[in-house]
C-alpha positions as CSV (number, residue, x, y, z in Angstrom):
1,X,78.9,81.2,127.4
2,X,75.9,79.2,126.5
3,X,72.5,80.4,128.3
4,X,71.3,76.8,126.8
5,X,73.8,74.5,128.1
6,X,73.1,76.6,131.7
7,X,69.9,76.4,131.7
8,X,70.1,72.7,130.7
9,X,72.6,72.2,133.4
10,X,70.3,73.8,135.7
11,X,67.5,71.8,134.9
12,X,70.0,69.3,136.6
13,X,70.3,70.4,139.8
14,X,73.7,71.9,139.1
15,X,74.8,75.2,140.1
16,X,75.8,76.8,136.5
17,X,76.1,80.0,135.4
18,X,76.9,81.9,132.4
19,X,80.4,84.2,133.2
20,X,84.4,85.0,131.8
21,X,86.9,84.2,134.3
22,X,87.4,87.5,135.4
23,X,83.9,87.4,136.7
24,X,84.8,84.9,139.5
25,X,84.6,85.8,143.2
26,X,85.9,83.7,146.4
27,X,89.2,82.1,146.5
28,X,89.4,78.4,146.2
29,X,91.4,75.7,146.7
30,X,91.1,74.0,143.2
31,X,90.0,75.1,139.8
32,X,89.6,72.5,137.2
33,X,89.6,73.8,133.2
34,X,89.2,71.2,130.7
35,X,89.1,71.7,127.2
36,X,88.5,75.5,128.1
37,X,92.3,77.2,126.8
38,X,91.7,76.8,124.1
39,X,88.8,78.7,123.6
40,X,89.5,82.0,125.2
41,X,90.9,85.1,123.8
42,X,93.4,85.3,125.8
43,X,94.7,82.3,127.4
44,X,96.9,84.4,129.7
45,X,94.6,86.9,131.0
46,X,92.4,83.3,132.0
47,X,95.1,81.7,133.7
48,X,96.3,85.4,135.7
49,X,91.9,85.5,136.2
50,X,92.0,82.4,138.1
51,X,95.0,82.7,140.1
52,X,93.5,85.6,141.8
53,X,90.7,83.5,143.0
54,X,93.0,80.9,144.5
55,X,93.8,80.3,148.3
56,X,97.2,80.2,149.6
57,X,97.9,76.6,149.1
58,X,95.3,76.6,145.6
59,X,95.9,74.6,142.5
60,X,95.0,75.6,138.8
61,X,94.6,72.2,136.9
62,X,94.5,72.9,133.1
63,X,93.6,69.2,130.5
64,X,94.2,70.4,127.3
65,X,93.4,68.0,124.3
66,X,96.2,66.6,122.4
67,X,95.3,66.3,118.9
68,X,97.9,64.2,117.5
69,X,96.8,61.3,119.0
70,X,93.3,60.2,118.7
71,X,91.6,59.5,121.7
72,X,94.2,60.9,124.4
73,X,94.0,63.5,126.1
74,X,97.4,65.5,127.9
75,X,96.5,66.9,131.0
76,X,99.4,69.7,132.6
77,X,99.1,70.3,136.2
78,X,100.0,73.9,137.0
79,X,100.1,75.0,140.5
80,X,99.8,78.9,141.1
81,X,100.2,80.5,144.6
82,X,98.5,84.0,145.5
83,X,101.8,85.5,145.5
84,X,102.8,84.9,142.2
């Protein structure tokens, strides 16, 4: 949600751009979130955002910091399907 870290991303050559999940259009076959539950208001209205967007065989990966362990990171794998 940073108009900085977009337009420094930009600046890159990357395709950034400032949005909520529920903003996201296409379906895909993978969408990556690290670090990003976490942050969100509601992490189940993210995770019900982003299966929408997801094509029949798509995967939701979700890396979620561990913070009882310095230096680790636990990453979950969860697979949502369009009919779910």
């Amino acid at each position: 949600m940073s108009e900085d870290a977009v337009l420094r991303a930009q600046k890159k050559g990357l395709d950034v751009h400032v949005g909520t999940s529920s903003m996201i259009d296409g379906k895909y076959d993978a969408i990556i979130a690290f670090g990003v539950l976490e942050h969100v208001s509601s992490p189940t209205s993210f995770l019900r955002d982003l299966s929408k967007c997801l094509s029949d065989a798509g995967e939701v990966i979700v890396g979620q910091p561990m913070q009882d362990v310095p230096s680790y990171d636990l990453f979950l794998l969860t697979i949502f399907t369009t009919s779910a």
